[in-house]
N, C-alpha and C positions, 0 to 999 in steps of 0.2 A: 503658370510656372510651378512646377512642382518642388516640394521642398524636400532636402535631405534629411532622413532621420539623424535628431540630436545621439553625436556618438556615446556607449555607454561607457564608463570607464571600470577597466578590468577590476576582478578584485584580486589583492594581493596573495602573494602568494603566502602557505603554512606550511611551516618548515615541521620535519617530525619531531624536532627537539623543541619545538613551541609545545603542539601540543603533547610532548611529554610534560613540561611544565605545568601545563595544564590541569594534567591529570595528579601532578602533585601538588597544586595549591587545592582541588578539592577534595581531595584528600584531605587536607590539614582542616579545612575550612567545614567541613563535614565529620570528620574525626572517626573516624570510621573505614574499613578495609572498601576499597571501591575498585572495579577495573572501567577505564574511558576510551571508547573507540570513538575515534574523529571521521565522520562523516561528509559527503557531498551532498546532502538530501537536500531540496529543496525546500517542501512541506514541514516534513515530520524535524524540528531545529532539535531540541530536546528530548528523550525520554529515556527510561529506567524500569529498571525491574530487577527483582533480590533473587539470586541465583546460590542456594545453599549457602548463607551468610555473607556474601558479595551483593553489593549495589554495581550492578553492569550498566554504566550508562554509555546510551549513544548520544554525541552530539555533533553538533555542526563547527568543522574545523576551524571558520574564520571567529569563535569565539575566545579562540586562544591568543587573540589579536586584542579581546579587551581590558580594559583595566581593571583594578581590582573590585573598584565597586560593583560593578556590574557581574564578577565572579563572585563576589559576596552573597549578590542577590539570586544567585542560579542556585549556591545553593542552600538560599532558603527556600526558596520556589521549592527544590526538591527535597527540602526536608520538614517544611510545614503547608507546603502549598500558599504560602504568603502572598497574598493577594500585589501589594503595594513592590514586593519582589518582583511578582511576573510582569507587572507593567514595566518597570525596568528592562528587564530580559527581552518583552519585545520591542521596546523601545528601540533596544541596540541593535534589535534582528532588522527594522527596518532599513540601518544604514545600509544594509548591507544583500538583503534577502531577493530584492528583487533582480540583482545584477548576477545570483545564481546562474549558473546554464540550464537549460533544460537540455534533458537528454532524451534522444530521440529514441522512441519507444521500438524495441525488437520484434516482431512478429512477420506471419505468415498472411498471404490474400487470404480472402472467406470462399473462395471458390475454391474446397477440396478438390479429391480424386473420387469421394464419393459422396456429399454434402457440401453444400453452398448454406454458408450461416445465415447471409441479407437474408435469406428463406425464413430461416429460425427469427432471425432478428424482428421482424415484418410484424409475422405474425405473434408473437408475443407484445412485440409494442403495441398493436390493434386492439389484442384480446384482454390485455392486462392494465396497459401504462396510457389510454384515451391517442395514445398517437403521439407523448409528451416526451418518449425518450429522446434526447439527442446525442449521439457519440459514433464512435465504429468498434467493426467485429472484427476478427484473423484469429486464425491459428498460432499459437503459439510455439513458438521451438524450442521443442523439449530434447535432450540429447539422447541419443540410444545409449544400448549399451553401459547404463547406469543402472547397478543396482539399488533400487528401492523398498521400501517400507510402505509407506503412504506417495499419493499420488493425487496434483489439483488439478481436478479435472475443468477448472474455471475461474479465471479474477478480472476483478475490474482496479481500473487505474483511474482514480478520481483527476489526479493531475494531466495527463494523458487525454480523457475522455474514451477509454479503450475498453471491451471486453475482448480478454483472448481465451480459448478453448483449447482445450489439449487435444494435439492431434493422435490421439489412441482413440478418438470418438470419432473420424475419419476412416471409418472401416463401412462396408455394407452388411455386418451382420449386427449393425447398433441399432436400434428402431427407432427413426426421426422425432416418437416423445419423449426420448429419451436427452437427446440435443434441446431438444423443447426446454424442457424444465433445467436443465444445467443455465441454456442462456436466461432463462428465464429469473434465475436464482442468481444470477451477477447484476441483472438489469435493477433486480429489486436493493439489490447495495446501491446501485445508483441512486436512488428511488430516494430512500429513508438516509442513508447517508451514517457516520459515525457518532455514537453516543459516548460519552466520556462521564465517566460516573465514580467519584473516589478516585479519580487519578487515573484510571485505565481508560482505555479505547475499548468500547464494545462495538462489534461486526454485530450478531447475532443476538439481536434487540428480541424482547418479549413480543413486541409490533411485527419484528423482523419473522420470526418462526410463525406467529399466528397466517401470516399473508401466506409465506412460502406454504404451509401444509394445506392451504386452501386452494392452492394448485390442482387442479384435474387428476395431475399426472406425477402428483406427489409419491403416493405410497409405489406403485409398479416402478416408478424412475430407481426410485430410493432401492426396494429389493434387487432390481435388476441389475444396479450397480455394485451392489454388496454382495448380487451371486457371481458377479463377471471381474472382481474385485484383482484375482489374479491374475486373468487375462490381461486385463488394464497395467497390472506391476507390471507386464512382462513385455509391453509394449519397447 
């Protein structure tokens, strides 16, 4: 007989005047000019960064929900990195962290109009990763009609299990080591994963840049993109 899964119980809901509150207890508790945006994120509960004399923190909306101790400790966690704080902090994210949604990731199949990624994917897992990668590939949906600056030509989504590629590389005049080494350069995020060093998240570890430029198809991928730079913005 099969058993029903134990139902989860929702989490409650956060009003925007909670987490106004919020934002003015740490304020006070911090002493210091801060702006706080409340969050759905699953993963990423806290973090911060100083934006022209502003601490911008993001956090996770249901912390507006806790009591003062546990605000106290948030923000010593953010303001000394106090060890015996953070345990706190996560302490309280357990009540609550895993009854999160996920949310279901956006993307496009891997079978372009001109490139199929499992292709890409294959062969770099074989040539690079022993065969150890596990996750999937698509397209990503990028809106037209946007003007841009900068353009990602690729990310992974550790939560997800996902790399997506940008469909401006979905053209036949792109050279398939060119897709190579883009997938090849998300897989490797996969790979080595996030270093947190002084408070920040590093992507592009010392480990992370020696591996990627020891690619084949490092330097022609890198030129080729930096000379096709605008075509790509204009996609």
């Amino acid at each position: 007989m099969e058993r029903t899964p134990a139902a989860v119980d929702p989490l409650p809901e956060v009003s925007a005047e909670a987490v106004e509150q919020l934002h003015r207890r740490l304020g006070e508790l911090l002493d210091r000019p801060i702006d706080v945006v409340g969050t759905n994120n699953r993963r990423s509960l806290v973090s911060w960064r100083n934006v022209d004399g502003m601490l911008r923190i993001r956090i996770q909306r249901q912390f507006a929900l806790a009591d003062d101790a546990v605000l106290q400790a948030i923000a010593r966690f953010i303001d000394a990195r106090d060890v015996e704080a953070r345990a706190v902090v996560q302490a309280y994210a357990s009540t609550f962290q895993e009854r999160i949604p996920k949310g279901r990731p956006v993307f496009q199949p891997p079978a372009g109009r001109h490139h199929d990624l499992r292709d890409y994917l294959f062969q770099q897992n074989r040539e690079f990763f022993e065969g150890q990668f596990r996750g999937r590939i698509g397209w990503s949906r990028a809106p037209r009609s946007v003007v841009r600056r900068r353009i990602r030509l690729g990310s992974w989504s550790e939560e997800h299990r996902l790399i997506r590629i940008h469909p401006a590389l979905d053209a036949p005049a792109v050279p398939g080591w060119v897709i190579s080494y883009v997938v090849f350069h998300e897989m490797l995020h996969a790979a080595i994963g996030v270093t947190v060093s002084g408070g920040r998240r590093r992507f592009h570890t010392r480990e992370f840049k020696t591996r990627e430029r020891a690619h084949p198809d490092y330097e022609r991928a890198e030129q080729w993109i930096a000379h096709h730079r605008d075509d790509l913005l204009s996609w």
